[in-house]
N, C-alpha and C positions, 0 to 999 in steps of 0.2 A: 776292272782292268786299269791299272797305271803301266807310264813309260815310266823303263830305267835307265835316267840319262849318263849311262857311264859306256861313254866309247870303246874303252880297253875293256872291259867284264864281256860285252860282244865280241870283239876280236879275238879272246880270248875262247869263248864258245866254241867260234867257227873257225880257229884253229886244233880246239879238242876233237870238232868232230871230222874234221879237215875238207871244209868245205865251205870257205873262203874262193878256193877256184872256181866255184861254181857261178858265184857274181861277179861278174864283171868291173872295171873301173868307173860304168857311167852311172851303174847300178848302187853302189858300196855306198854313196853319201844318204840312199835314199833307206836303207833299212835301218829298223828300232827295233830295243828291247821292251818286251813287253811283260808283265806279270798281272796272273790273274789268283784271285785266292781260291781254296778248296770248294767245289759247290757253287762256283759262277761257269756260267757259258761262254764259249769261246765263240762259240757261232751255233745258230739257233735255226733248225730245217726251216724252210720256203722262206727267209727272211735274202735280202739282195747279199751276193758278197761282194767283198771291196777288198779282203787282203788275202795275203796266202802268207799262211805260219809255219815254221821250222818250229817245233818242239824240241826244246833240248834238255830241258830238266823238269823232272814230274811225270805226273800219271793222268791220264786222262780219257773218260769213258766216254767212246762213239754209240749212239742208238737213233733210231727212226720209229716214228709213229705215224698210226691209219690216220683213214681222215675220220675212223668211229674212235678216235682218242686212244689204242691200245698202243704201248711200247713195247719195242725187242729190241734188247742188245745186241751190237753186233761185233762190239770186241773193246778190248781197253789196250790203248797205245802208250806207250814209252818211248823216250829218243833213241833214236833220230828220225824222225816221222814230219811229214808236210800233212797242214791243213789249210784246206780250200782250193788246191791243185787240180782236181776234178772241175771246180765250179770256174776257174782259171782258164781252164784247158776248152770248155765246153759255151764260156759266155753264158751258164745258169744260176739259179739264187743256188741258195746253200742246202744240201743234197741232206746230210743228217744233222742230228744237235751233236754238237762233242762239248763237253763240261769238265770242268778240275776236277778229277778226284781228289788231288793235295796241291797245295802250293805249285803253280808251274810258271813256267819262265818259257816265251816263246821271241824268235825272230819275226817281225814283219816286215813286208811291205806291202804297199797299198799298188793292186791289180795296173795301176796308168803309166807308173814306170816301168813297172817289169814289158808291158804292152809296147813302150815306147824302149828301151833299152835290151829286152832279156828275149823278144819274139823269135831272134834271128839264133840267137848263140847256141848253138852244137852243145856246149856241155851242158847248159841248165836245162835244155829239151831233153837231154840222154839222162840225165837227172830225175827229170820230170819222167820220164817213159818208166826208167825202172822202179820209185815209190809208186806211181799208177798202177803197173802191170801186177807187184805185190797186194797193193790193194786190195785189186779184184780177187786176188788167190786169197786173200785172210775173208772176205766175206764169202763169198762162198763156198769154204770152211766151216765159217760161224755161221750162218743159214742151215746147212748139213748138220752141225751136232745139235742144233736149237729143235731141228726134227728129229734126228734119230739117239740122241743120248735122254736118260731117265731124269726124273726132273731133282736128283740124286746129284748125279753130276754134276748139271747145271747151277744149282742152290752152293753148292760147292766150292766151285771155281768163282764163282760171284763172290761170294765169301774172301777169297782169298784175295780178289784182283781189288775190293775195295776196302780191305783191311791194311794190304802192303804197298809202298812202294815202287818206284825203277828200281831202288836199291835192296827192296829187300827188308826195307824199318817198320817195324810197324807206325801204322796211321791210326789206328783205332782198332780196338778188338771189341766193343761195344756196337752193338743194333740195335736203333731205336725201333718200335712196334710201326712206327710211321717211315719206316725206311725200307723195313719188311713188306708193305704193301705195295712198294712201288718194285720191289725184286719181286714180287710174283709176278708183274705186268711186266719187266724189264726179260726174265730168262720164259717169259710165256706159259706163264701156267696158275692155275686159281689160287685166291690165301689160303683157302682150306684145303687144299692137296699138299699147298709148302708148310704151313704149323703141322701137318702131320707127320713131312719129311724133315721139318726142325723137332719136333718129338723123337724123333727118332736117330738124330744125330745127340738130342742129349741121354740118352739110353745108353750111345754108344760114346759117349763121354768127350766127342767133341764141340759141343757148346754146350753152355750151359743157361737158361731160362733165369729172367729175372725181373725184376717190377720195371724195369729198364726197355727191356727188351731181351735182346740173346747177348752173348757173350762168348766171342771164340776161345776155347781152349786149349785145342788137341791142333796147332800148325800143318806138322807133318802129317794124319790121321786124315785130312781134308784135303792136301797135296796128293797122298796116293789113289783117295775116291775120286778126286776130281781130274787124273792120271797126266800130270805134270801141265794142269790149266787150261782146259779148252778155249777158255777166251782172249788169250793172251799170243 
């Protein structure tokens, strides 16, 4: 994580996303831009939280693990999304890991001003209420298909949410054999049930096997099995 000391490139943000309203004038001096690169953590489960993030650009995968070490996804966010809002709202450590999928740029601030400036204000609560109340509707969404879709699906939409973009670009169409292991822990299901379901996606000519790893081929092909991205 570094700050990006450029006041205007923020202002600019939070007038793209138009929510600039939502912070107040005692508030405004106390937020920073932040940037984290692809594959670092934004906040790490049971560790204390200290900020809460406005995501405005990038992509970024939410998951939770047991206390016997297994991980489940529980969805990949793009802007305009708050992290650490729950742990804000509630006074607890940090609830899941969320991580960069690609370059992301977020808004902070550090939990003592919003405490001392933002506790009373009507809009950033109404603010706060409605990303919370979505929340809960996108995970237990993703809970429901993590149980009841084939692990087809699921291998699928994984595919997709960390191959692309907010916008759509490709990030990478390459899977390393060590990236594959941790998607069968991540969509919940064994290496040997998913190399089967990856055999069987390159049969059907959407990836393709390699000393590498996989390699996505077929975009569209893996958009219609995964039926417009369950984790997303």
């Amino acid at each position: 994580m570094k700050e990006i000391k450029n006041r205007e490139q923020l202002n600019s943000f939070m007038r793209a996303y138009k929510i600039d309203c939502l912070f107040n004038p005692q508030l405004m001096p106390h937020l920073k831009l932040y940037q984290f690169n692809r594959g670092e953590n934004i906040c790490s489960q049971g560790e204390p939280s200290e900020y809460l993030y406005v995501l405005v650009k990038g992509k970024v995968k939410v998951f939770t693990t047991s206390p016997e070490g297994k991980t489940l996804i529980l969805s990949f966010k793009t802007p305009l999304e708050l992290i650490g809002d729950i742990e804000y709202v509630r006074g607890t450590d940090t609830v899941n890991t969320v991580e960069a999928v690609s370059p992301v740029t977020m808004i902070g601030v550090h939990q003592r001003w919003l405490k001392k400036y933002a506790s009373e204000d009507s809009a950033f609560l109404q603010f706060l209420l409605k990303i919370i109340t979505d929340k809960f509707y996108v995970k237990s969404n993703s809970l429901r298909f993590n149980l009841l879709y084939p692990v087809e699906v699921r291998l699928a939409s994984y595919l997709l949410s960390v191959s692309f973009d907010e916008s759509n670009s490709l990030l990478t169409g390459q899977h390393s054999a060590g990236s594959l292991k941790d998607a069968a822990n991540l969509i919940g299901t064994s290496y040997r049930h998913m190399n089967r379901v990856i055999q069987q996606f390159c049969n059907e000519g959407l990836v393709e096997r390699n000393s590498k790893g996989i390699l996505v081929k077929d975009r569209e092909g893996l958009r219609r099995l995964a039926n417009d991205n369950i984790y997303e």
